[in-house]
VOKOLMAR-888647 format. One record per residue (C-alpha): residue number from 1; x, y, z; residue in one letter. Coordinates in steps of 0.25 Angstrom, whole numbers, plus 5000, padded with zeros to 4 digits. Example, Ala and Ser with C-alpha at 12.3 -4.5 7.8 and 13.67 -1.06 7.14 Angstrom:
2
<seq->1; x->5049; y->4982; z->5031; type->A>
<seq->2; x->5055; y->4996; z->5029; type->S>
END
This chain:
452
<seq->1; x->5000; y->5000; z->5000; type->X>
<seq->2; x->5006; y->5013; z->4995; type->X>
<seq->3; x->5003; y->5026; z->5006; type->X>
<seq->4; x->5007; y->5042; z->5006; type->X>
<seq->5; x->5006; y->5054; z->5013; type->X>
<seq->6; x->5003; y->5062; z->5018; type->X>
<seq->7; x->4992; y->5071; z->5011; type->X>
<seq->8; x->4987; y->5085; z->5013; type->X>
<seq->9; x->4972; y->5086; z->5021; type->X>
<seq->10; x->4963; y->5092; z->5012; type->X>
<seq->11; x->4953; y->5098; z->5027; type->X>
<seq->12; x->4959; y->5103; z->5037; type->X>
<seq->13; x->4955; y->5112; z->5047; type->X>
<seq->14; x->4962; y->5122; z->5058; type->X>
<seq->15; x->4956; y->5121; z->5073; type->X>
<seq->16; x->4954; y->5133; z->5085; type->X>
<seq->17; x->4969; y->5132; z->5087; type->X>
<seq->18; x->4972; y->5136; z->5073; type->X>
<seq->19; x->4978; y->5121; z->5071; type->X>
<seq->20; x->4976; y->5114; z->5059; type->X>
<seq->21; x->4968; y->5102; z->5062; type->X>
<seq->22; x->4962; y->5090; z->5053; type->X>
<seq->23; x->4968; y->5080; z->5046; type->X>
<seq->24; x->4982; y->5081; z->5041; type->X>
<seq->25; x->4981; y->5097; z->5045; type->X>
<seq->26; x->4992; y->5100; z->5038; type->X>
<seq->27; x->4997; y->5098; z->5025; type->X>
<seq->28; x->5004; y->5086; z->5021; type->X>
<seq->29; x->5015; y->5095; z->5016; type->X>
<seq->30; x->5017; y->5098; z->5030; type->X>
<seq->31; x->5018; y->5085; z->5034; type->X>
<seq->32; x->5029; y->5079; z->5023; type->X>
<seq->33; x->5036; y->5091; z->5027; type->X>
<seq->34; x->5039; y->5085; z->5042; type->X>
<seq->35; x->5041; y->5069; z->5034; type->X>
<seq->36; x->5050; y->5075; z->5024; type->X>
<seq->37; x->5058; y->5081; z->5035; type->X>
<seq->38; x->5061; y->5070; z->5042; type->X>
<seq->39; x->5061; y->5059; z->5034; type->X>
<seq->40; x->5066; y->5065; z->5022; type->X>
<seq->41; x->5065; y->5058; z->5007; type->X>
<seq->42; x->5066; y->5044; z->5004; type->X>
<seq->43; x->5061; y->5029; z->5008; type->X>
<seq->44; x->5060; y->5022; z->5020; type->X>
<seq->45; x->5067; y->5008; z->5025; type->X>
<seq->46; x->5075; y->5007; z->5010; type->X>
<seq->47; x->5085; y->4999; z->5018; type->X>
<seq->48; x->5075; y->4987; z->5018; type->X>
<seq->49; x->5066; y->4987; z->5004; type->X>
<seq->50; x->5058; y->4997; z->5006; type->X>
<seq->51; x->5057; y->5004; z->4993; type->X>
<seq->52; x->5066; y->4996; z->4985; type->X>
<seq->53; x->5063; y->4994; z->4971; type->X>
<seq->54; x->5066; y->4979; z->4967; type->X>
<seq->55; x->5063; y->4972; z->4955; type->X>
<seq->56; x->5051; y->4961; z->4952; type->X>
<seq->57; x->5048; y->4956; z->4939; type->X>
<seq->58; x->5049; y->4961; z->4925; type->X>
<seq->59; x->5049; y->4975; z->4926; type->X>
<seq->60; x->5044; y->4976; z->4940; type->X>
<seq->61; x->5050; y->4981; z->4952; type->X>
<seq->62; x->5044; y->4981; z->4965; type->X>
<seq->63; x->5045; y->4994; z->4975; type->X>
<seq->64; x->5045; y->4989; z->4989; type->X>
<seq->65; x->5037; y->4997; z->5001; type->X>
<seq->66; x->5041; y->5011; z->5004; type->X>
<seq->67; x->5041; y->5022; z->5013; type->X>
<seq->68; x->5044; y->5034; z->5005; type->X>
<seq->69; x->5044; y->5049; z->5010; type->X>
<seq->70; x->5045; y->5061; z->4998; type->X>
<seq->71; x->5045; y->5074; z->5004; type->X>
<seq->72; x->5040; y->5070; z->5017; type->X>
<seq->73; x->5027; y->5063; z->5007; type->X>
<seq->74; x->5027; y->5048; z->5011; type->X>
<seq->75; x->5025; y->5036; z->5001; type->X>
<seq->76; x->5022; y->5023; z->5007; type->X>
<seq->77; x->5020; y->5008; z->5002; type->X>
<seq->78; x->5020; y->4995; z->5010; type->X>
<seq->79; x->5018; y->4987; z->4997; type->X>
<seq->80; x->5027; y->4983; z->4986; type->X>
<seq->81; x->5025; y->4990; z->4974; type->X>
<seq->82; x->5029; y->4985; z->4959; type->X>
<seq->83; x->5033; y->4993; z->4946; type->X>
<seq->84; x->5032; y->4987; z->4933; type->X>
<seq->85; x->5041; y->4995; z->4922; type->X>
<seq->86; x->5039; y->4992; z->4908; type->X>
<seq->87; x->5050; y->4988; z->4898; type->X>
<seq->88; x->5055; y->4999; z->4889; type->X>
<seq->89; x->5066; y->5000; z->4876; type->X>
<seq->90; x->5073; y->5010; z->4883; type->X>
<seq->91; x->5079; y->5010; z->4898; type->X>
<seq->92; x->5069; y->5014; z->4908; type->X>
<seq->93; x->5073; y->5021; z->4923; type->X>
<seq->94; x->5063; y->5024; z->4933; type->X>
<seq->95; x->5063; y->5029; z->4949; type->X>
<seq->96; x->5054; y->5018; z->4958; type->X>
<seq->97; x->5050; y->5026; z->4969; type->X>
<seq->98; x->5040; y->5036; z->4972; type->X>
<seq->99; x->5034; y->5051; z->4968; type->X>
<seq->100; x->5027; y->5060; z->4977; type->X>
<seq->101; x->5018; y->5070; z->4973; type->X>
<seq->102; x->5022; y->5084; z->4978; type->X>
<seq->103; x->5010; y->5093; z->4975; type->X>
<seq->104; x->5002; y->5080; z->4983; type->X>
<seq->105; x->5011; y->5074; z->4993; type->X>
<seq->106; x->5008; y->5062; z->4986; type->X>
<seq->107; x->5016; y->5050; z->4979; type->X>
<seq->108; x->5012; y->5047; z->4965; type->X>
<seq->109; x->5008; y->5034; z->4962; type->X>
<seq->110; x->5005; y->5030; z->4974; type->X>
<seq->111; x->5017; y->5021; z->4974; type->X>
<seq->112; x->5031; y->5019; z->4971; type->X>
<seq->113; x->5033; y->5019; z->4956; type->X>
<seq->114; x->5042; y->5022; z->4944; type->X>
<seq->115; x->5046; y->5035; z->4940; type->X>
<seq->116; x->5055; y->5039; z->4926; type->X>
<seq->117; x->5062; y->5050; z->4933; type->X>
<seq->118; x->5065; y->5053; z->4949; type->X>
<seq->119; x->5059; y->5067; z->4953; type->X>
<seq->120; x->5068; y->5069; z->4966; type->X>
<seq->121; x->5058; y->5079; z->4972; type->X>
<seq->122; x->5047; y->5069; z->4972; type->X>
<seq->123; x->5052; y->5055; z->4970; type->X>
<seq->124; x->5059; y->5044; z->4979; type->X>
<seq->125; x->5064; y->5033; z->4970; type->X>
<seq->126; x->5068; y->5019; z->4977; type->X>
<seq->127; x->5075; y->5014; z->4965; type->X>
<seq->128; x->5079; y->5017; z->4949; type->X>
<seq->129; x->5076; y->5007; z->4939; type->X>
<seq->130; x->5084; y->5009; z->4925; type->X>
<seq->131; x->5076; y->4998; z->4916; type->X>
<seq->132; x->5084; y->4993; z->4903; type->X>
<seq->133; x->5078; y->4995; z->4892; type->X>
<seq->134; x->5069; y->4983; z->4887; type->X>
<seq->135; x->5071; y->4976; z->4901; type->X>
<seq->136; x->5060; y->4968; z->4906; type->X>
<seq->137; x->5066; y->4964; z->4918; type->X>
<seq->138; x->5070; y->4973; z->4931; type->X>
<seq->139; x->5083; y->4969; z->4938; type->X>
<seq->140; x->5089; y->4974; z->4948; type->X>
<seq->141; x->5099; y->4982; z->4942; type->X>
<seq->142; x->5090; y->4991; z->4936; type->X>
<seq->143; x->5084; y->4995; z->4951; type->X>
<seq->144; x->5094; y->5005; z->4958; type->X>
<seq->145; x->5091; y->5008; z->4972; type->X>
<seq->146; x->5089; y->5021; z->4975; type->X>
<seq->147; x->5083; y->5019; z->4989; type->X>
<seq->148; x->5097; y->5024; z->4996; type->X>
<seq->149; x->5099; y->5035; z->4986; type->X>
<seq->150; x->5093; y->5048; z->4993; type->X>
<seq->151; x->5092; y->5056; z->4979; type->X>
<seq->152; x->5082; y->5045; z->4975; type->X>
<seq->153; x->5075; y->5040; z->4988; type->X>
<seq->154; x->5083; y->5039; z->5003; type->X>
<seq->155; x->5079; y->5035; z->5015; type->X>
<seq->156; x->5070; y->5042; z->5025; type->X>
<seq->157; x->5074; y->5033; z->5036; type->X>
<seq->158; x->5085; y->5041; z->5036; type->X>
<seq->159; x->5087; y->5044; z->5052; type->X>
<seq->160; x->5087; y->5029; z->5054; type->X>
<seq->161; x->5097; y->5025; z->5043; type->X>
<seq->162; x->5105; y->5035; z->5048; type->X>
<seq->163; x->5105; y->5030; z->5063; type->X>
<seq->164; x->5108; y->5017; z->5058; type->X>
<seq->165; x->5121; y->5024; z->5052; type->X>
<seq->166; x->5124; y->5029; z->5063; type->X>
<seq->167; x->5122; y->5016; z->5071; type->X>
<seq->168; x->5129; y->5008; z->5062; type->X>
<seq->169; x->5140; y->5018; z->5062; type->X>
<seq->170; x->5142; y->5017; z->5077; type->X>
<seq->171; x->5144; y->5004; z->5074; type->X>
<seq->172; x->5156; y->5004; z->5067; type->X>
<seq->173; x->5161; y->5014; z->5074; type->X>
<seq->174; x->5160; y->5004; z->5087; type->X>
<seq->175; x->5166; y->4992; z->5079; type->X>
<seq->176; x->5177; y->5001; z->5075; type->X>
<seq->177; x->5181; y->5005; z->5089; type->X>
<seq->178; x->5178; y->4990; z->5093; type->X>
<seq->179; x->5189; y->4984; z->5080; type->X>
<seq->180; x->5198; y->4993; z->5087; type->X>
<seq->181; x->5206; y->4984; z->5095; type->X>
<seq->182; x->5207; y->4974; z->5105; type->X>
<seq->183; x->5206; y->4980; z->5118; type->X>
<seq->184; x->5214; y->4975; z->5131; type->X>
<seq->185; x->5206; y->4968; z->5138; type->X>
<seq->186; x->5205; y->4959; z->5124; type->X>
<seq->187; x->5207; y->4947; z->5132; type->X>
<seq->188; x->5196; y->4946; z->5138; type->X>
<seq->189; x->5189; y->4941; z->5126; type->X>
<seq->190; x->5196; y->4929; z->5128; type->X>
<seq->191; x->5189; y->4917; z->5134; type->X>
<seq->192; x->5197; y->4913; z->5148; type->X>
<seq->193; x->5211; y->4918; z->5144; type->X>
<seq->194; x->5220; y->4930; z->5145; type->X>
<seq->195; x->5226; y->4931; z->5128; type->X>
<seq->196; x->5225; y->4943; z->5122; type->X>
<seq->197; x->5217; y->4944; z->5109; type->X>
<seq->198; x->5224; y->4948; z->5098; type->X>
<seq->199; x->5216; y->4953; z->5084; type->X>
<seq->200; x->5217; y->4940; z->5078; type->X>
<seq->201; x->5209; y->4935; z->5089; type->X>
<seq->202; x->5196; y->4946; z->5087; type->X>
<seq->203; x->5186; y->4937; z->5081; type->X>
<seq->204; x->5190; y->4924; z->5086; type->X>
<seq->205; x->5188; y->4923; z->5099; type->X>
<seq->206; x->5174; y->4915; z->5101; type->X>
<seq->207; x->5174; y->4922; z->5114; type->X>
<seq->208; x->5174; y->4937; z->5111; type->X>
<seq->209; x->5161; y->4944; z->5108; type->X>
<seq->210; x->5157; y->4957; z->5100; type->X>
<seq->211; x->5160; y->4968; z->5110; type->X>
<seq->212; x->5165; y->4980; z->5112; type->X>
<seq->213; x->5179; y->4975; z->5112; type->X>
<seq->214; x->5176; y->4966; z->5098; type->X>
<seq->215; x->5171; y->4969; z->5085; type->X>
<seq->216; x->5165; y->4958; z->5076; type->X>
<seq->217; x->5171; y->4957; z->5063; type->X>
<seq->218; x->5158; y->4953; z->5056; type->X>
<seq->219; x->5151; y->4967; z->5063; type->X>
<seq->220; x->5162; y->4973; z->5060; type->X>
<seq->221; x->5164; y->4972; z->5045; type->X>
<seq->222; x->5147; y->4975; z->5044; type->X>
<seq->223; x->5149; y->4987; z->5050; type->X>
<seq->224; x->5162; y->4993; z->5042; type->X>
<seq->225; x->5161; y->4986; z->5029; type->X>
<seq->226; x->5153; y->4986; z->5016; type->X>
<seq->227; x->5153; y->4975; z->5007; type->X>
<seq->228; x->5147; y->4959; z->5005; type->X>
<seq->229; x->5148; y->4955; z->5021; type->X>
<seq->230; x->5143; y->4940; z->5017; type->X>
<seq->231; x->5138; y->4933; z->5005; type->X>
<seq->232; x->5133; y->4937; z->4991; type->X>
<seq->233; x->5140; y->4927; z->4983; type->X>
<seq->234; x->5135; y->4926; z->4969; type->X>
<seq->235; x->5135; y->4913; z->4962; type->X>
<seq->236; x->5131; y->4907; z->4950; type->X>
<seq->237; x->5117; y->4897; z->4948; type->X>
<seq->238; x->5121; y->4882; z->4947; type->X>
<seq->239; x->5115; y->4884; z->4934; type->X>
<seq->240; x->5120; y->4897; z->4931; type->X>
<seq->241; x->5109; y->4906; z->4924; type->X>
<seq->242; x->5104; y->4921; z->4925; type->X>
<seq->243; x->5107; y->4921; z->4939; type->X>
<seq->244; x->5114; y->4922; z->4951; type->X>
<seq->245; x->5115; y->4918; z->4966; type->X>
<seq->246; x->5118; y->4927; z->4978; type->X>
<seq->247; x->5121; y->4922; z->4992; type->X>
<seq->248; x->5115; y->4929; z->5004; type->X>
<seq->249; x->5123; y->4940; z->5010; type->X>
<seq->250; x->5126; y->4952; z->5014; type->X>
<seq->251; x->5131; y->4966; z->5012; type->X>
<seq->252; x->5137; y->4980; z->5017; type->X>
<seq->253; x->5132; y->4989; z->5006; type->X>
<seq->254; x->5141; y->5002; z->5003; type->X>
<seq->255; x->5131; y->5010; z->5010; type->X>
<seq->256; x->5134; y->5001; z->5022; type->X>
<seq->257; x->5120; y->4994; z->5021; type->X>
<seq->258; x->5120; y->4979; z->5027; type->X>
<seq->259; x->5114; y->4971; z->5017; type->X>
<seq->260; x->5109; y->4955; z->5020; type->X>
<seq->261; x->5103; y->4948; z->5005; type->X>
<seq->262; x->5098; y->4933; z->5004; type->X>
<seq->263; x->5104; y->4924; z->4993; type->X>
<seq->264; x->5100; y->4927; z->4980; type->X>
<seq->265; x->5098; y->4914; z->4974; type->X>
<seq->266; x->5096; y->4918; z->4958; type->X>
<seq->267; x->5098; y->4932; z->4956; type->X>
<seq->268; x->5093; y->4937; z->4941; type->X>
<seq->269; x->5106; y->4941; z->4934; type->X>
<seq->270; x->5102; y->4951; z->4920; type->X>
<seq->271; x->5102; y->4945; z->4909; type->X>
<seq->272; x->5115; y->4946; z->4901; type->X>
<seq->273; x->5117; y->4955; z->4889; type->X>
<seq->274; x->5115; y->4947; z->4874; type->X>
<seq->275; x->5129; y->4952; z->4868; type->X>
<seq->276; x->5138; y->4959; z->4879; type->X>
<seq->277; x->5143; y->4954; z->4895; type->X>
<seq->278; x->5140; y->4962; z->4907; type->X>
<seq->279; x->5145; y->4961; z->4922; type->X>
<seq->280; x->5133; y->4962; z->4931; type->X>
<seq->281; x->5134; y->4960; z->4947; type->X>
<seq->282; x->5126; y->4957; z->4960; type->X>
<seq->283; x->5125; y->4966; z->4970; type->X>
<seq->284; x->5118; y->4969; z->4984; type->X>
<seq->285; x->5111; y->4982; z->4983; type->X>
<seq->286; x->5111; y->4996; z->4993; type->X>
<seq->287; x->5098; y->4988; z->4995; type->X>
<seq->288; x->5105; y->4975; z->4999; type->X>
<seq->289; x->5098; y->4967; z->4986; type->X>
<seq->290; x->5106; y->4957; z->4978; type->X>
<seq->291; x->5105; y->4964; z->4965; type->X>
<seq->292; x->5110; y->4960; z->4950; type->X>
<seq->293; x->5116; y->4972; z->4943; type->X>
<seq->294; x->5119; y->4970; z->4927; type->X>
<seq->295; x->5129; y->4977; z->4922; type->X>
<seq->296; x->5130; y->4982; z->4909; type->X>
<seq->297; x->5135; y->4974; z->4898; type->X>
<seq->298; x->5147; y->4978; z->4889; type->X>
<seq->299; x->5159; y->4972; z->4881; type->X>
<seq->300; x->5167; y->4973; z->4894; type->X>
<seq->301; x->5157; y->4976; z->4904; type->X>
<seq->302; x->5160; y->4980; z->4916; type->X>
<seq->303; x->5153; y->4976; z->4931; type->X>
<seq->304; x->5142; y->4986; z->4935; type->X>
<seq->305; x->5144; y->4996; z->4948; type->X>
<seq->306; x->5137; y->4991; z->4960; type->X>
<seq->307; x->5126; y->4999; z->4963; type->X>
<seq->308; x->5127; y->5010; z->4973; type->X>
<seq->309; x->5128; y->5004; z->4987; type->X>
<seq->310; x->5128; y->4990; z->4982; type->X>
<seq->311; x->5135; y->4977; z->4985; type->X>
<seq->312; x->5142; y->4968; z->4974; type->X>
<seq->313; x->5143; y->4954; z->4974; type->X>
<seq->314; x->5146; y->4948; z->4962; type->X>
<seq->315; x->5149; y->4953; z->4945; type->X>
<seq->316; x->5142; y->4943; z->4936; type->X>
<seq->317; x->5150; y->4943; z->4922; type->X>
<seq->318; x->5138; y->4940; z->4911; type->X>
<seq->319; x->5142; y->4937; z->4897; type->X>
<seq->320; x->5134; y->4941; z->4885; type->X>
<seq->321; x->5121; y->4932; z->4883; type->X>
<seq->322; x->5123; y->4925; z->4895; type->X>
<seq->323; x->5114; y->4923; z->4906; type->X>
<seq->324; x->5119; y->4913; z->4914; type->X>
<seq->325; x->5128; y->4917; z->4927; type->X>
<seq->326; x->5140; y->4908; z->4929; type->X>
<seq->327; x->5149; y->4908; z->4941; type->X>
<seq->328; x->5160; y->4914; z->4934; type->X>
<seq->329; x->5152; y->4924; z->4929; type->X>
<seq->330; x->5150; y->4928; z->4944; type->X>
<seq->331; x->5161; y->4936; z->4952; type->X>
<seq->332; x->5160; y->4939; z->4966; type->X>
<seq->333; x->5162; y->4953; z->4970; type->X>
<seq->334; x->5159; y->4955; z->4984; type->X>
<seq->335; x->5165; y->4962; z->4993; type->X>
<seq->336; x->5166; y->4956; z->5005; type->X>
<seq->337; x->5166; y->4963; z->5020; type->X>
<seq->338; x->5178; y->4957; z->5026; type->X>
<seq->339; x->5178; y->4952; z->5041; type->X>
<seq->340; x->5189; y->4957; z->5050; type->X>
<seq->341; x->5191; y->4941; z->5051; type->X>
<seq->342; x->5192; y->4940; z->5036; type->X>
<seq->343; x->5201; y->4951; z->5032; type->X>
<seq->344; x->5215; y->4946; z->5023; type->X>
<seq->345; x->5227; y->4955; z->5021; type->X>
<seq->346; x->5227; y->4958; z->5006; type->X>
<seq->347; x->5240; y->4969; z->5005; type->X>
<seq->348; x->5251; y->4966; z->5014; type->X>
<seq->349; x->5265; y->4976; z->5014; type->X>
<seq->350; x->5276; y->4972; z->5022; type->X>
<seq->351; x->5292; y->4974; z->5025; type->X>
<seq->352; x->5295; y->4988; z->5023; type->X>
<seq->353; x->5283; y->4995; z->5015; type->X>
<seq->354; x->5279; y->5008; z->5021; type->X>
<seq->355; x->5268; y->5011; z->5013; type->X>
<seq->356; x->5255; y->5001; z->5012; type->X>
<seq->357; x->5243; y->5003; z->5004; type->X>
<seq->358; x->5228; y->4995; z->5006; type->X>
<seq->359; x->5221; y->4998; z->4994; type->X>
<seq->360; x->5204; y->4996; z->4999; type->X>
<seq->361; x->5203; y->4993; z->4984; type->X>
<seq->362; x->5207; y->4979; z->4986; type->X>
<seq->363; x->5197; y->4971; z->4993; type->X>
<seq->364; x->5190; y->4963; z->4999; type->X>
<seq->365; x->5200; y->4962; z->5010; type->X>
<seq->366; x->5205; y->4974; z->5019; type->X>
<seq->367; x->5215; y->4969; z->5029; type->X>
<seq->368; x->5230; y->4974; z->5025; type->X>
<seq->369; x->5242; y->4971; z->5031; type->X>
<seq->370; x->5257; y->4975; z->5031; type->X>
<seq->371; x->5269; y->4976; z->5041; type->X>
<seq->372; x->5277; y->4987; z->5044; type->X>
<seq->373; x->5294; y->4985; z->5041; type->X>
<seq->374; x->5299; y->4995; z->5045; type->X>
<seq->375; x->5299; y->5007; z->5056; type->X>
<seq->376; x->5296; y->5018; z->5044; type->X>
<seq->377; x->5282; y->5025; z->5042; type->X>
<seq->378; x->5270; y->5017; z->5036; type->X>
<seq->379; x->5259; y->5021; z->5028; type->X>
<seq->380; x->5247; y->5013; z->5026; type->X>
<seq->381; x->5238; y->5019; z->5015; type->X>
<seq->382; x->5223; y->5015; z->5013; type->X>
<seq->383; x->5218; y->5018; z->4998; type->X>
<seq->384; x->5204; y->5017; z->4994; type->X>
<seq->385; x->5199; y->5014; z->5007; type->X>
<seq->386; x->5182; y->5015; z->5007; type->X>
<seq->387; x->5175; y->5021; z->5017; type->X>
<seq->388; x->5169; y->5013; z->5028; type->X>
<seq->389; x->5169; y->4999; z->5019; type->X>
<seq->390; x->5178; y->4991; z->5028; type->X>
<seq->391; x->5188; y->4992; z->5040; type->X>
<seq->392; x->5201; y->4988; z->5037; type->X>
<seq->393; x->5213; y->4979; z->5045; type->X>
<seq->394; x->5227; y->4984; z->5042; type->X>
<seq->395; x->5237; y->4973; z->5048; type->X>
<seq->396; x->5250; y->4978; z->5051; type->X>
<seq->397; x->5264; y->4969; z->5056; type->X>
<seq->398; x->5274; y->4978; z->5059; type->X>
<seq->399; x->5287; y->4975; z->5061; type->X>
<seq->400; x->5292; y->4991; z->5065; type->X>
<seq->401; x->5286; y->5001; z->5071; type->X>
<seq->402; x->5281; y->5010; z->5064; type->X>
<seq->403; x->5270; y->5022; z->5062; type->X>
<seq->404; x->5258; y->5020; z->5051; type->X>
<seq->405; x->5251; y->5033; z->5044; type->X>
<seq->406; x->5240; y->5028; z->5038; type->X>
<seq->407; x->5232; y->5033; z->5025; type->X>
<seq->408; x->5216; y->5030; z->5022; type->X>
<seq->409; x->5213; y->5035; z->5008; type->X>
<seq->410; x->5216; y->5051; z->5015; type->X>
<seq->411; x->5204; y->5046; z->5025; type->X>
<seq->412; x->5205; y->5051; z->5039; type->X>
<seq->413; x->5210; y->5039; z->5049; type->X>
<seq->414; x->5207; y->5039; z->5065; type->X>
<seq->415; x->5215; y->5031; z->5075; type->X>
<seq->416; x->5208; y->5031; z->5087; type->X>
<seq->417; x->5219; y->5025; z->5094; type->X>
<seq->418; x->5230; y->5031; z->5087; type->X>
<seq->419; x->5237; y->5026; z->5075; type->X>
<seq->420; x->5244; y->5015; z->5078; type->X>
<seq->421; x->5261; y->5013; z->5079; type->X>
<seq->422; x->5263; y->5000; z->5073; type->X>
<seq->423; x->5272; y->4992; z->5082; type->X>
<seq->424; x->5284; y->4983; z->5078; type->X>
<seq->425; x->5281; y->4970; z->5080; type->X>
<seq->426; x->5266; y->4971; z->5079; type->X>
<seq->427; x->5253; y->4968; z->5070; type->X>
<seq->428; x->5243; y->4977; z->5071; type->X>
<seq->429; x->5229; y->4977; z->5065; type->X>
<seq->430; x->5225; y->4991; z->5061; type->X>
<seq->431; x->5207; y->4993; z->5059; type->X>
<seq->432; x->5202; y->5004; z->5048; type->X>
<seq->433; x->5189; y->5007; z->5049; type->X>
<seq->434; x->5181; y->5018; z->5043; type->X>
<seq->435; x->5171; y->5027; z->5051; type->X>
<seq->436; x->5160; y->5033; z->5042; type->X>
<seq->437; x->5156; y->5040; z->5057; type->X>
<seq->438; x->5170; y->5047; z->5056; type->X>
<seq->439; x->5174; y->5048; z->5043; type->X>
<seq->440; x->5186; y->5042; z->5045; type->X>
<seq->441; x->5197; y->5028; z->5046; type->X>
<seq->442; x->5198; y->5024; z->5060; type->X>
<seq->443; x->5210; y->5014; z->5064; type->X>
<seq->444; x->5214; y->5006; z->5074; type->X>
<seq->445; x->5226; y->5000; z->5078; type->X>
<seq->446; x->5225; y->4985; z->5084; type->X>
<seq->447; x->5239; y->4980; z->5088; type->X>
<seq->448; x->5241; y->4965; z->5085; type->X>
<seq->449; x->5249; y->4953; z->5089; type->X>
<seq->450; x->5265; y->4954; z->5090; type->X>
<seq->451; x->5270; y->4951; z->5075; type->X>
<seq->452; x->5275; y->4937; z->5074; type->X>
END
């Protein structure tokens, strides 16, 4: 059932007091005047599936129920509502969403529907749909979300999205002061005895708990990182044909958004071009929907940009006139979150470099190590580090003394216990985290076992 308001009284009356009685006394200008200032534009709940666009059958799309708010003017359906587009020669692009009527307070249509052209002063659109020309068929790579995208629709729950910010921010800061180090009283973590735990031992000890003095690597990386936290393999049928499969999982979208999808047990790949190959790929969307993208096809195509705020999982090389989807056709391009646990040293330096370089280009691993060989000054240069997408382990052996001036990309770096002296004779395990709360690196210093 689709439902809007709020409309102008048509009788009203003023009472002894010279108060305006009756109903709806004043004009419901008045009224979206107060909404519109406290909720602002845009859709409500769009972090579930409320006003997604998804596609049906045919030409079809569905529009799932809405709370929608246009200059304080509120449009609202609890029932599914379908679109049916009709096939054309020439490409077709509409804006699914909804248009008030500003001269009536009213929403034309009485229901979401499909616009040629967005009018920003009266429409919220949910999604844009770009149909080929002589396509029959929606896919989901002609459905752009546009939900999180405020020039088109936004969110009106705004407040609440951003206390959960907040919140999740806090979070992060706490496990960052939590990875800080091992505190003194360290052995108490161990069952009946007196040993001291070292860094090797965080996260395997069966005795030690979450706490204020240990950080779970599993909450740890959820927190910090982006990426495919578990899952999303994309395989091949046993009889390979015109689809593929995708294993349950889950994500951290660039947007930071945590993401869980259920297997996908055939998902409809596009049909392949008659004459030349393509690279299409699968992906989890800002929405956290497994979604098939067809690139475009060429004499040496190239694979398609992930949509904004996506998640890839896998590039499928189609050749021409063919639509059957091999294994080898498949190839895996997640990028996994890494476990503290799970972190491999891909760069070592050692003797007597001074410099040492970590290019953030080269993943999926970020843990480095080197050892210092001499007494003289080190620099440690981080390029192309992203913001706020993963912590990162530096392991250092030295064999000197020696002081470290550290570089981040020209990014500010905070020691809130001071930069660290390396110390002959010592490993030390060095934590980079990035603090979207500060604006800056943060880096602690843990000092390790005696160098064997």
């Amino acid at each position: 059932m689709f439902r809007s308001g709020f409309f102008t009284s048509d009788s009203w009356t003023i009472n002894g007091d010279g108060f305006a009685i009756g109903n709806k006394a004043e004009g419901s200008d008045f009224l979206a005047k107060i909404i519109h200032k406290c909720l602002g534009d845009g859709a409500a709940e769009v972090t579930t599936t409320g006003f997604q666009v998804v596609k049906k059958t045919g030409l079809t799309c569905t529009v799932k129920p809405f709370f929608v708010c246009k200059n304080g003017y509120i449009a609202w359906n609890t029932e599914d509502t379908d679109i049916t587009f009709t096939s054309s020669a020439s490409e077709q692009v509409f804006y699914v969403g909804v248009r008030l009527d500003v001269a009536t307070g009213e929403f034309t249509d009485d229901d979401a529907a499909a616009y040629a052209t967005f009018v920003s002063a009266t429409d919220v659109a949910s999604a844009k749909i770009t149909i080929p020309a002589n396509a029959v068929t929606l896919t989901d790579g002609m459905i752009e979300d546009l939900r999180y995208n405020t020039a088109y629709c936004g969110q009106i729950d705004e407040y609440r999205e951003t206390g959960i910010a907040l919140l999740n921010e806090l979070k992060t800061q706490l496990a960052i002061a939590i990875a800080g180090g091992i505190p003194d009283h360290a052995s108490t973590h161990a069952t009946g005895g007196d040993d001291e735990l070292t860094p090797a031992d965080i996260g395997a000890q069966a005795e030690m708990t979450a706490g204020v003095d240990y950080a779970d690597p599993t909450a740890l990386a959820m927190a910090a990182n982006v990426g495919v936290f578990s899952g999303g393999a994309v395989t091949a049928q046993g009889s390979p044909n015109q689809t593929v499969a995708v294993s349950a999982g889950s994500v951290i979208t660039p947007e930071g958004k945590r993401y869980s999808f259920d297997s996908v047990s055939a998902l409809a790949a596009t049909a392949a071009d008659a004459t030349k190959p393509r690279i299409d790929i699968v992906y989890v969307s800002s929405a956290g929907v497994v979604t098939y993208l067809a690139g475009t096809a060429a004499a040496s195509p190239a694979q398609p940009a992930t949509p904004a705020n996506g998640t890839i999982l896998a590039a499928i090389t189609r050749a021409a006139n063919d639509n059957t989807i091999a294994t080898s056709d498949i190839g895996d391009r997640r990028d996994f979150i890494t476990l503290a646990s799970d972190f491999e040293d891909v760069n070592s330096v050692t003797e007597n470099s001074n410099a040492f370089a970590c290019d953030f280009a080269r993943k999926h691993t970020k843990n480095f190590s080197f050892t210092i060989g001499n007494a003289t000054g080190k620099t440690v240069t981080f390029s192309n580090v992203p913001y706020g997408t993963c912590d990162t382990i530096l392991t250092i052996k030295a064999t000197e003394t020696a002081e470290v001036t550290w570089t981040l990309d020209g990014r500010t770096l905070v020691w809130p216990s001071g930069a660290p002296t390396l110390t002959s004779g010592y490993t030390y395990d060095i934590l980079f985290s990035y603090s979207p709360l500060l604006g800056k690196w943060v880096g602690r210093a843990q000092v390790g076992a005696a160098n064997a």
